[in-house]
C-alpha positions in Angstrom: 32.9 -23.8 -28.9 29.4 -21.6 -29.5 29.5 -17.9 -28.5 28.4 -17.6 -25.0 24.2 -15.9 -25.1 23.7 -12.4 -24.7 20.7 -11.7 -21.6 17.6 -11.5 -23.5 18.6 -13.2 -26.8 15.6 -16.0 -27.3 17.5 -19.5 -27.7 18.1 -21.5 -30.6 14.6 -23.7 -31.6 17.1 -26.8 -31.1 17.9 -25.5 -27.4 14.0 -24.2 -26.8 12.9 -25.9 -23.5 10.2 -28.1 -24.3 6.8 -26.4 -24.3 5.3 -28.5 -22.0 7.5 -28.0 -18.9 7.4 -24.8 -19.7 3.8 -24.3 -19.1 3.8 -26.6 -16.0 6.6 -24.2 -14.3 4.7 -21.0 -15.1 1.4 -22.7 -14.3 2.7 -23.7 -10.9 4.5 -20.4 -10.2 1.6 -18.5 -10.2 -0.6 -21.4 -8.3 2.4 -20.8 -5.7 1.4 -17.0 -5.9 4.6 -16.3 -6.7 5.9 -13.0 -8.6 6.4 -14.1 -12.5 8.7 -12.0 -15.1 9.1 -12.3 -18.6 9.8 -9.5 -21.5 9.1 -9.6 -25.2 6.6 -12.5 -26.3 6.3 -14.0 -22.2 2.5 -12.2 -22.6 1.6 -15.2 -25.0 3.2 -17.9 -22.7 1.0 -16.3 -19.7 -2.1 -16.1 -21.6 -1.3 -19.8 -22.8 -1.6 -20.8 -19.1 -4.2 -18.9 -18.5 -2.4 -16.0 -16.6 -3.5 -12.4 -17.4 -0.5 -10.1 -18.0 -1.4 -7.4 -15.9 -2.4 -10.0 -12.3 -0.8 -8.1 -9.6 2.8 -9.3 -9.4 2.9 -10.5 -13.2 5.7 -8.3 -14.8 6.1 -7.7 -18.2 8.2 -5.4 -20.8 10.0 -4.5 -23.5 13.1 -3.7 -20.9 14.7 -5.3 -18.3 15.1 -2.6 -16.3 11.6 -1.8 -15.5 11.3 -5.5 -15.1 13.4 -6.1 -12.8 12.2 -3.0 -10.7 8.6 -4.1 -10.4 10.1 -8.3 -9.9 12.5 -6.6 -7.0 9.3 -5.2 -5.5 7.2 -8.1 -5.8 9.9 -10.9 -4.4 10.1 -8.6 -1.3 6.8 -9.7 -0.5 7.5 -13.3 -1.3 4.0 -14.1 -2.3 1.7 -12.2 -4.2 -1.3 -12.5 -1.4 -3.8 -10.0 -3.6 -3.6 -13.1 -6.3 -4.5 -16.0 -4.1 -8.1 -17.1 -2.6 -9.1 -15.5 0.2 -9.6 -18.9 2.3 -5.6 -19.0 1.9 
């Protein structure tokens, strides 16, 4: 049996999720205006669907911690309304 994954450790390219569903979820999320985390390389996978890094409720880092700080802020709020069309 494989050694259980550490938080944070990327996955093996065998276990990768495929790319394009990937993209889809993100994309939607942030249609949805909802609050989006990611550390290490998640800034390429936002700008690959079009999503700037630093759009309010977009969280990014090196560290969990401060992720999960500005995340635990954002989800309180359920939507982030400052990212969505004003005819929403």
């Amino acid at each position: 049996m494989a050694e259980p994954m550490q938080p944070g450790e990327p996955l093996p390219p065998k276990q990768a999720p495929d790319p394009p569903r990937v993209l889809l979820l993100v994309t939607e999320a942030h249609r949805h205006g909802k609050a989006i985390g990611g550390r290490n390389g998640a800034g390429d996978l936002l700008e690959s669907c079009g999503i700037g890094a630093n759009e309010p409720d977009i969280a990014t880092g090196d560290t969990s911690t401060a992720i999960v700080e500005e995340l635990t802020q954002a989800l309180g709020e359920h939507r982030a309304w400052d990212r969505l069309p004003a005819y929403l």
